[in-house]
C-alpha angles and dihedrals in degrees: 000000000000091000079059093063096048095054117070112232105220097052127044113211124207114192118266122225104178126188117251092266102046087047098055089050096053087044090055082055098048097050094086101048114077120188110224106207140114130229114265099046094105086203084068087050093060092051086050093051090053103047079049091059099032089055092237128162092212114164108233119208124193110219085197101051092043129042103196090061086052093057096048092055080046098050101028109030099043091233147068100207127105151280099026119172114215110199124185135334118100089227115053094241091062099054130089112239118218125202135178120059090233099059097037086050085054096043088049097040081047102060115017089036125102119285 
């Protein structure tokens, strides 16, 4: 039952080995996304499951551990709850935030996913 929790219901995600050069290149793209979470949120979990399998360098942030990261989902992102995908914009302002695991779980397996 608890397996069930951790898989989101709506993508299927099969685990992702990429060459040297296509890595790299994912790696470029991901650069600029950060998943704000903590730990124990099994939604984030879910999120972090997912980047694992998909291969991604995604920067993660604990809202918990770090309160400055607590205060940009806050002020940016119009929200304090997790996990919140941050995708693009090198100031905060400029980036699109992303809630709900589900959906960040479809946009990555979308478009990091095999294809």
């Amino acid at each position: 039952m608890l397996e069930s929790w951790f898989n989101s219901p709506t993508v299927t995600i099969t685990e992702i080995k990429r060459d040297a050069a296509n890595q790299t290149a994912v790696d470029a793209e991901t650069a600029a996304f950060s998943l704000y979470h903590y730990d124990s949120c099994m939604f984030c979990a879910r999120v972090r499951k997912a980047i694992g399998a998909l291969s991604l360098n995604i920067e993660l942030r604990d809202i918990m551990t770090e309160r400055s990261h607590f205060r940009d989902l806050a002020n940016f992102g119009g929200r304090t709850t997790v996990p919140c995908l941050r995708i693009g914009g090198e100031e905060h302002a400029d980036a699109e935030w992303m809630f709900e695991s589900a959906d960040i779980i479809r946009f990555l397996a979308e478009k990091f996913g095999a294809s």
